[in-house]
C-alpha positions as CSV (number, residue, x, y, z in Angstrom):
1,X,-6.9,25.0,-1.7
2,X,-5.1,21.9,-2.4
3,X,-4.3,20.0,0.8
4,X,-4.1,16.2,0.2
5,X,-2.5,14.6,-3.0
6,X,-4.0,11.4,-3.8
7,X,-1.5,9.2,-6.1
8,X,-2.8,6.4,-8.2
9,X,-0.9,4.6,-10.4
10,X,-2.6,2.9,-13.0
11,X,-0.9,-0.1,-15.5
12,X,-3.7,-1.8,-17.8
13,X,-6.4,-2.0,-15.2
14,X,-9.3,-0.4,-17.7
15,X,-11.9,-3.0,-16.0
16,X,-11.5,-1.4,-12.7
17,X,-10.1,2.5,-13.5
18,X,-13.5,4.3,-13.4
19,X,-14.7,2.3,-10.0
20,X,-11.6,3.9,-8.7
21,X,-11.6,6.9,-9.7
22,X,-15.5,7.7,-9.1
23,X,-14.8,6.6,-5.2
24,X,-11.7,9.4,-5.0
25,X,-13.6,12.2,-7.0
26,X,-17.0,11.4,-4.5
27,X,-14.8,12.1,-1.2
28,X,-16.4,14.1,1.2
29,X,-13.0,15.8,2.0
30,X,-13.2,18.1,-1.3
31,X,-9.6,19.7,-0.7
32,X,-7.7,17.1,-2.7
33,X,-6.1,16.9,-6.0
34,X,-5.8,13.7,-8.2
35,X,-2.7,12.4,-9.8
36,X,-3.4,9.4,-12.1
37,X,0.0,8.4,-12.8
38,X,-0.5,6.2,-16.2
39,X,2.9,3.8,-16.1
40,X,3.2,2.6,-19.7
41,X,-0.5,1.2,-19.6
42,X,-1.2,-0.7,-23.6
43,X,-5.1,-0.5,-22.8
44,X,-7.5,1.6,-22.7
45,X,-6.3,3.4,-19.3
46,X,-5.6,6.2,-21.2
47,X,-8.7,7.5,-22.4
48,X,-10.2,6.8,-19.2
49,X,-7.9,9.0,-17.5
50,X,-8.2,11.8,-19.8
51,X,-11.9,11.7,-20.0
52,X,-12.2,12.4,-16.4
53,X,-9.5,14.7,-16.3
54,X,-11.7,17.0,-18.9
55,X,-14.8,16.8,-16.0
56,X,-13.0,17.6,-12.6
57,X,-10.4,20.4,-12.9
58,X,-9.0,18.6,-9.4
59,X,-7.4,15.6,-11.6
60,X,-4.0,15.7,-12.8
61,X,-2.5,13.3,-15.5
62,X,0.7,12.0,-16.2
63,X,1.9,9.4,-19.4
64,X,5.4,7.8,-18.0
65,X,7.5,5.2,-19.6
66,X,6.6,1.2,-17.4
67,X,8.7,1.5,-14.2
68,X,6.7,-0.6,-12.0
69,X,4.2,0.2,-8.6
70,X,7.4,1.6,-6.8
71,X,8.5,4.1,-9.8
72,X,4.6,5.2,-10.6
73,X,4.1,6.1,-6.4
74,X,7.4,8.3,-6.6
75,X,6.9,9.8,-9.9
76,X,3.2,11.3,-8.1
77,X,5.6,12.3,-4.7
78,X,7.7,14.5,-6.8
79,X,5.1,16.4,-8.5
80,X,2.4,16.3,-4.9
81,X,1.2,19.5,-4.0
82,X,-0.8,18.9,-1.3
83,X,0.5,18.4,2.4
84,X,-0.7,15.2,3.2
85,X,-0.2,12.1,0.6
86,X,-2.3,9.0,-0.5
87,X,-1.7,5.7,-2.4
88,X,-4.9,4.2,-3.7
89,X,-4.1,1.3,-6.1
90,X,-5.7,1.9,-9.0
91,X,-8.1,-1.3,-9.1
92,X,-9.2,-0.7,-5.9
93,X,-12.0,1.8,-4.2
94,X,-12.5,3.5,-1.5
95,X,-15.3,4.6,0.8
96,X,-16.3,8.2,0.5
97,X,-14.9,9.1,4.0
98,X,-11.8,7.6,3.4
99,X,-9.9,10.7,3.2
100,X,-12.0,13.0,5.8
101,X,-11.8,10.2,8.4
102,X,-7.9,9.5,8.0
103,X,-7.6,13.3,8.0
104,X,-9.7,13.7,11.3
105,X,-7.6,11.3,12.8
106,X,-4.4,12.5,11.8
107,X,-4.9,16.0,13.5
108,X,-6.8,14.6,16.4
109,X,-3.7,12.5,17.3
110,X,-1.4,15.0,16.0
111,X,0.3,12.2,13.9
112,X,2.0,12.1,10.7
113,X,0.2,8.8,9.4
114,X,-3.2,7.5,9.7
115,X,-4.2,4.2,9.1
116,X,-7.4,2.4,8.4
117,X,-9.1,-1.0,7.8
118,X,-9.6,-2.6,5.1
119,X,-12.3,-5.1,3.3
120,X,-10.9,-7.4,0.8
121,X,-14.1,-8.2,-2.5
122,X,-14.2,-9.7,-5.4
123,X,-13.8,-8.4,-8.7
124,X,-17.5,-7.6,-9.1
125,X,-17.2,-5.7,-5.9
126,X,-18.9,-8.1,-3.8
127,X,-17.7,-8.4,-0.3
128,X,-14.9,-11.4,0.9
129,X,-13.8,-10.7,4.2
130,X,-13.1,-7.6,6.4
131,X,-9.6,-6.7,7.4
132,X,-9.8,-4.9,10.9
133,X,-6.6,-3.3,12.4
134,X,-6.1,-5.5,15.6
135,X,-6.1,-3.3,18.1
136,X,-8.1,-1.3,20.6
137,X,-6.2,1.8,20.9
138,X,-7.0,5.3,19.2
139,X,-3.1,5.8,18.6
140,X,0.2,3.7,18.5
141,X,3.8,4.1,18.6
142,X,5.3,3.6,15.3
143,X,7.7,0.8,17.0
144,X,4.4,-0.9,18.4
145,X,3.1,-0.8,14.6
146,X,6.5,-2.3,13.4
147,X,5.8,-5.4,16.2
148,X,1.9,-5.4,14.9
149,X,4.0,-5.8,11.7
150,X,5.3,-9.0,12.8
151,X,2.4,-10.5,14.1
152,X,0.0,-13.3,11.9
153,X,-2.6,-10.2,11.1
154,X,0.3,-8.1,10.5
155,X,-0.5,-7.6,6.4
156,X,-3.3,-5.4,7.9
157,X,-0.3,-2.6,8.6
158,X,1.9,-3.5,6.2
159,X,0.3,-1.9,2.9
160,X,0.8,1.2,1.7
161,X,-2.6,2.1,0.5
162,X,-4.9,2.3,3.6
163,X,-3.3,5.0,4.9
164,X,-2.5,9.0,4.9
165,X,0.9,10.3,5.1
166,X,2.1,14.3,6.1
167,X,3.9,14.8,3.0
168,X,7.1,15.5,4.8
169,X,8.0,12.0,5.0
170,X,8.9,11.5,2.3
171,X,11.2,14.7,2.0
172,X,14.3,11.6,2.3
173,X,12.1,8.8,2.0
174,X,11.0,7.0,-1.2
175,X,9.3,3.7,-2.2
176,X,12.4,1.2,-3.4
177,X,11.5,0.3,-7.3
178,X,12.3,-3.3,-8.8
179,X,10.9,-4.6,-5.7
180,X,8.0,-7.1,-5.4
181,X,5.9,-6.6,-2.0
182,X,7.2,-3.5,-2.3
183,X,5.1,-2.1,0.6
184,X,7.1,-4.7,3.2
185,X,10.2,-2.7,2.3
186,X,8.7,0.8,2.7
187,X,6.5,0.7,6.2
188,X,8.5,-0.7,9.0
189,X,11.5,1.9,7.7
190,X,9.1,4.6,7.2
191,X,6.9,3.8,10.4
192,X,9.9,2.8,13.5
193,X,10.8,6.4,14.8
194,X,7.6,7.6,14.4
195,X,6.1,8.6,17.9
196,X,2.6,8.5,17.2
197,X,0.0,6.6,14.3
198,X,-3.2,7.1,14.4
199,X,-5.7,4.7,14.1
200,X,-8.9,4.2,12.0
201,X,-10.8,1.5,13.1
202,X,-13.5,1.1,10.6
203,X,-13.0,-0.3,7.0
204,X,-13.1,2.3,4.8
205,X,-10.2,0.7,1.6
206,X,-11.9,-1.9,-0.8
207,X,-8.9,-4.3,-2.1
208,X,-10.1,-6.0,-4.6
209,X,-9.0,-9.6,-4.9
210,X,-7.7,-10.5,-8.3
211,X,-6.8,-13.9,-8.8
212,X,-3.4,-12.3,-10.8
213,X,-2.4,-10.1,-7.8
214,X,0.8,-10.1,-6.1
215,X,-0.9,-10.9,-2.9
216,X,-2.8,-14.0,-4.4
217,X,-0.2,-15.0,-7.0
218,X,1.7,-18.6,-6.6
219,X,5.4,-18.8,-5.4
220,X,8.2,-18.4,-8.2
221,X,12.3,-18.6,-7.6
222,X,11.9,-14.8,-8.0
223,X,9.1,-14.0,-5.8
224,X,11.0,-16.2,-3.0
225,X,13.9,-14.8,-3.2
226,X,12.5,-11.0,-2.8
227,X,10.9,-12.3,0.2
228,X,13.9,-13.5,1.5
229,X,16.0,-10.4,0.7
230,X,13.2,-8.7,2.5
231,X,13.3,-10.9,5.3
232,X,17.2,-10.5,5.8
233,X,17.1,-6.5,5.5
234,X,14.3,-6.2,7.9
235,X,16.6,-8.2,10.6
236,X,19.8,-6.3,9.7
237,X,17.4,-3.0,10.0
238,X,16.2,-3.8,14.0
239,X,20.4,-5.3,14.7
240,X,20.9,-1.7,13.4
241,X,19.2,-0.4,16.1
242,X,19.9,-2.4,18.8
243,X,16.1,-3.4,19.0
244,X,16.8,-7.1,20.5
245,X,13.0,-7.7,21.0
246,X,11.6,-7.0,17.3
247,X,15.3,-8.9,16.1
248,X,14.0,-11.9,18.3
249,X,10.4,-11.3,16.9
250,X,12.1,-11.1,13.4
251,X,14.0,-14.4,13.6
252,X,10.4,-16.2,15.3
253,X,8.6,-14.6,11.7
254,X,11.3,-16.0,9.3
255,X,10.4,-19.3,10.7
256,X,7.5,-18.9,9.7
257,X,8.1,-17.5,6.5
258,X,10.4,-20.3,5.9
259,X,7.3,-23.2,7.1
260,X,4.9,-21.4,4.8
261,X,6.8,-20.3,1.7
262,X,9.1,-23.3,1.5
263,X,6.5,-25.7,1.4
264,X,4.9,-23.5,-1.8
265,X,8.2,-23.2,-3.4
266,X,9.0,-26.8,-3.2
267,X,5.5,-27.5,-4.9
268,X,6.5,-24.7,-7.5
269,X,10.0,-26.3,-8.3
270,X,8.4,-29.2,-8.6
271,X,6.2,-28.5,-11.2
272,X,8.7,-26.8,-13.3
273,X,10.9,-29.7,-13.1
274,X,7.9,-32.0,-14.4
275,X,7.5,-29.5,-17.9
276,X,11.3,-29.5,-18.7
């Protein structure tokens, strides 16, 4: 019985694949199924995928044109049999309990999202920092997630991928392609009416910090301007609404944005004036 999809898309990340994959297919939850969503991948991704897909009859591939993160997560939504979803980014890992834990915690709570931890290490695997969720509490209002969201630990609620999703969410709901930091687009929308999420304290998601990630890459003209755009539809989101406290909180974390990014950008646009 199939009862949780897990959706990885993979794009030339052969160094890291089998880590991945070995951490999903040694879960303790065993009622999952596997959907290694290969997006245009030129190495040898492939082969890795197909190899396991031949050993554990619970793995599902899939060979799509490049469409990005976004387009690779929604391809795997649409084909999902399961009744709960995960995202695990395929040059990450996870702990074995994961899955079982985030489960536990979803039907304790009766929730429709659990979230956990995180520990950020190095491409070898070898532990950086942890990333605890900062708060107390067992459960939270999807609203008091969205203000978490706004706060300087906030990043520790914002991804996609340390988290477990009823399935019906996404019924209307998909992740918005062409986007970079495409997770800040997707989890305060996804996450505001929600009444309850349920909360994982431990660290069970290994993010593994690669000097070429979005999350570690330098600022670009592009890159600013999608965190601007982002910025701008989040506030006209919570006006929306009506929510005059998270629009207030919204205006004190584009200051913010604007003290920290504009200080990168203008280093950026500097050096790109120096090579022409």
């Amino acid at each position: 019985m199939i009862n949780i999809s897990i959706i990885v898309p993979i794009y030339n990340v052969e160094q890291y694949l089998s880590k991945c994959i070995n951490s999903i297919v040694n879960q303790t939850y065993k009622h999952i199924e596997i959907l290694l969503v290969n997006d245009g991948s030129t190495d040898n991704s492939e082969e890795i995928c197909l190899a396991y897909a031949k050993k554990d009859s619970r793995i599902r591939y899939f060979k799509k044109e490049n469409g990005g993160l976004s387009d690779a997560r929604n391809y795997g939504i649409s084909r999902a049999k399961g009744d709960y979803l995960a995202f695990i980014d395929s040059d990450d890992f996870i702990h074995s309990e994961f899955i079982q834990r985030l489960h536990e915690a979803i039907e304790r709570e009766n929730a429709l999202v659990a979230v956990a931890g995180y520990d950020r290490v190095d491409a070898s695997g070898h532990f950086l920092t942890a990333e605890p969720l900062p708060t107390n509490q067992a459960v939270l209002s999807g609203r008091n997630v969205c203000k978490k969201l706004l706060e300087a630990d906030g990043h520790r609620f914002v991804v996609a991928w340390n988290k477990l999703y009823k399935k019906e969410l996404f019924e209307d709901f998909r992740f918005e392609k062409g986007k970079i930091h495409e997770d800040e687009y997707f989890t305060y929308r996804l996450l505001y009416e929600l009444e309850k999420v349920a909360i994982v304290k431990e660290c069970l998601y290994y993010y593994v910090d690669r000097e070429n990630s979005i999350i570690t890459s330098s600022m670009t003209d592009h890159r600013f301007h999608c965190l601007l755009e982002f910025q701008n539809e989040r506030m006209d989101f919570y006006e929306s609404r009506g929510d005059k406290e998270l629009l207030l909180e919204c205006y004190r974390s584009f200051l913010a944005f604007a003290v920290l990014f504009l200080g990168k950008y203008n280093h950026w646009l500097s050096k790109q004036q120096k090579k022409l």
